[in-house]
N, C-alpha and C positions, 0 to 999 in steps of 0.2 A: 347743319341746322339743328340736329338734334341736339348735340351738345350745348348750344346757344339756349335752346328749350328750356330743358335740365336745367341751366346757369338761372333763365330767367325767372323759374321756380321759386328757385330759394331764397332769391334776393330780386325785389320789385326794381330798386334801382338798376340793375341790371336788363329788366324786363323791358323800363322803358326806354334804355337805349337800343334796345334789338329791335323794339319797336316803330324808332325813330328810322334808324335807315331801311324799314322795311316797309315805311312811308313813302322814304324819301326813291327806292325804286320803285316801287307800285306806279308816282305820280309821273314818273321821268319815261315808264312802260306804257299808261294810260292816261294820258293828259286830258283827256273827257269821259274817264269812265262813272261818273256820277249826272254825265251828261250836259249838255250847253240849258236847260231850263233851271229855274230855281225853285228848291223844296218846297212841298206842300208848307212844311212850318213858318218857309221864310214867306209866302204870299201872304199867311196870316199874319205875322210878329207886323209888316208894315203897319196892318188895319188896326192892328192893339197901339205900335208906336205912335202912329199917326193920331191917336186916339184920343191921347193924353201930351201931343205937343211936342214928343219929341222930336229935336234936330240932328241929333251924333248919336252917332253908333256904335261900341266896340263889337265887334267878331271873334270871338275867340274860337280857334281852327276852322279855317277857312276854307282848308285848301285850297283849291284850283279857282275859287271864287265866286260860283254861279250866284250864293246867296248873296254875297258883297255886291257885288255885279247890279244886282236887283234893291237892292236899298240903295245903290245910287241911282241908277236909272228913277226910282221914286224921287230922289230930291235929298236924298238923305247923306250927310257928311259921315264918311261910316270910314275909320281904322279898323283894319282886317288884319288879322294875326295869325303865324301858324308856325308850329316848330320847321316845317318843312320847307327849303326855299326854293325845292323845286315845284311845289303847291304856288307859289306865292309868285313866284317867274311866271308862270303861267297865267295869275291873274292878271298882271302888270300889261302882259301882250294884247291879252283882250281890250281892259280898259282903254290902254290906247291906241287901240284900235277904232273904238267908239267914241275916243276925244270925251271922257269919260272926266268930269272935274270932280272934287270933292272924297275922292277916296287915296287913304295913302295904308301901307303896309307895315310891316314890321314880324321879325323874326323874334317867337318869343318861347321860351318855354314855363308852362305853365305850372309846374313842379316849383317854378322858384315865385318870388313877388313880382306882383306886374311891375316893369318898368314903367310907370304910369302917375300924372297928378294924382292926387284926389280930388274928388267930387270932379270929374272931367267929362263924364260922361250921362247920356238923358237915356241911354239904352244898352244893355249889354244879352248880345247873343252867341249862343252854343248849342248849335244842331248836331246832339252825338258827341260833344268834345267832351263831358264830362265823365262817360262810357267808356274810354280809351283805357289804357293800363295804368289806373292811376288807382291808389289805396286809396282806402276811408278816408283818412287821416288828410292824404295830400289834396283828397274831394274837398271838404270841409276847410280846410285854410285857403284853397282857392275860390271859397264861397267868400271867406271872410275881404280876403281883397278886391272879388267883384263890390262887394258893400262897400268899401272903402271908395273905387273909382267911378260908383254912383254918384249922381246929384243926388238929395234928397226927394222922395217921389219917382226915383229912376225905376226904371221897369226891368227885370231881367229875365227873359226868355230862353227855355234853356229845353232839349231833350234829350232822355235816355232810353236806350234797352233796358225793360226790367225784367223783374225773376218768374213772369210769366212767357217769356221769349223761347219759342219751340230750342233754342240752341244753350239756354239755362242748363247748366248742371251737364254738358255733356262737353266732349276734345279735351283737353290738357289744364287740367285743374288747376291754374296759380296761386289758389287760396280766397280767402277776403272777395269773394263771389266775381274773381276772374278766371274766365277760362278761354281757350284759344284755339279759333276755326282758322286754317288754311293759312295761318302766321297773323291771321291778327285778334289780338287778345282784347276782349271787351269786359269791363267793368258791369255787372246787370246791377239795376237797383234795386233793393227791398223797398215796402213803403217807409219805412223807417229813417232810409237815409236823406228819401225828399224830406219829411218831416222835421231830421236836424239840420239840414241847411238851410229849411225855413223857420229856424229859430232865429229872433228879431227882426224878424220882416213881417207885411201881412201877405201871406200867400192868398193869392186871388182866383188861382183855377189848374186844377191838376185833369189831364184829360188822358184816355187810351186810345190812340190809334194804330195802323198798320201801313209797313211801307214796304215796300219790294216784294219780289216773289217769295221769299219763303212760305208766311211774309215773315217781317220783323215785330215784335210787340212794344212798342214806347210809349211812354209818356210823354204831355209836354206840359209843362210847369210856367205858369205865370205868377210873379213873385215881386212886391215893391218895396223900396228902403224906406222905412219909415221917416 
């Protein structure tokens, strides 16, 4: 594992594939470890979706699906995404289990262009995916394709860990303000970088909250296509 470390250092591409299968065991070891309820973010993003009329939903990293789970059960046509498909095996058994209509999956990785229309989508969520071991660079172009598979007026609901997160600045420095606790590397935000991915949109509300025990420090960003 150390070596893998070292390797992920110096080259991001490499980071996120260490990253990937150390998703891909985590989910296959704890198939409820973020638990059967859905995020505080996702109880909100309904009352924001709902709010403005949205009917579809993309998800982008889903994993195991609590929050998907929960935008259907609201009524909501939601496409849940996640490089991981043992995230995503796992949401499939739940949903039908519940005879669960209106939600279907897909294996994506978000380093590349969404496989995705444009303008397909009235809502796009990201609780923590944009956090994950992803550079500036590969942040920002995946801002630029959520825009793209917005409708116009789409709403896109997204959070991070940022650079006031007790775990900033401390484990295995990968540069470009990633660092890495216990194998998994998190992206922190400066305010800066919400501020460029809300260039061309009108950004509508950036909020600080706390979640888990440490706890964690995040944002969450409400954001519409013009």
């Amino acid at each position: 594992m150390a070596s893998e470390d070292a390797a992920g250092a110096d080259d991001p591409a490499d980071l996120g594939d260490i990253q990937h299968r150390h998703w891909q065991s985590t989910y296959d070891a704890n198939p409820s470890m973020y638990g059967e309820a859905p995020s505080a973010p996702a109880i909100r993003a309904v009352r924001i979706f709902a709010a403005v009329g949205a009917r579809t939903i993309l998800e982008l990293g889903a994993g195991h699906g609590r929050d998907a789970l929960h935008f259907a059960r609201a009524g909501f046509t939601v496409h849940a995404t996640d490089f991981s498909d043992a995230g995503l095996r796992q949401l499939h058994e739940r949903a039908d289990s519940e005879a669960l209509e209106g939600l279907t999956t897909e294996i994506v990785d978000v380093r590349a262009p969404l496989p995705l229309p444009d303008e397909s989508f009235d809502a796009v969520y990201a609780h923590m995916l944009l956090c994950m071991a992803l550079s500036s660079e590969q942040i920002v172009a995946l801002g630029r394709e959520i825009h793209r598979v917005l409708r116009p007026g789409g709403i896109f609901f997204y959070t991070v860990r940022h650079t006031g997160d007790a775990h900033y600045g401390t484990g295995i420095d990968h540069g470009d303000d990633i660092f890495e606790h216990g194998g998994f590397a998190v992206h922190f935000f400066p305010r800066g970088l919400v501020d460029r991915l809300a260039e061309g949109w009108e950004l509508r509300q950036v909020d600080d909250f706390e979640e888990g025990a440490l706890p964690r420090r995040l944002w969450s960003v409400v954001q519409a296509r013009r």
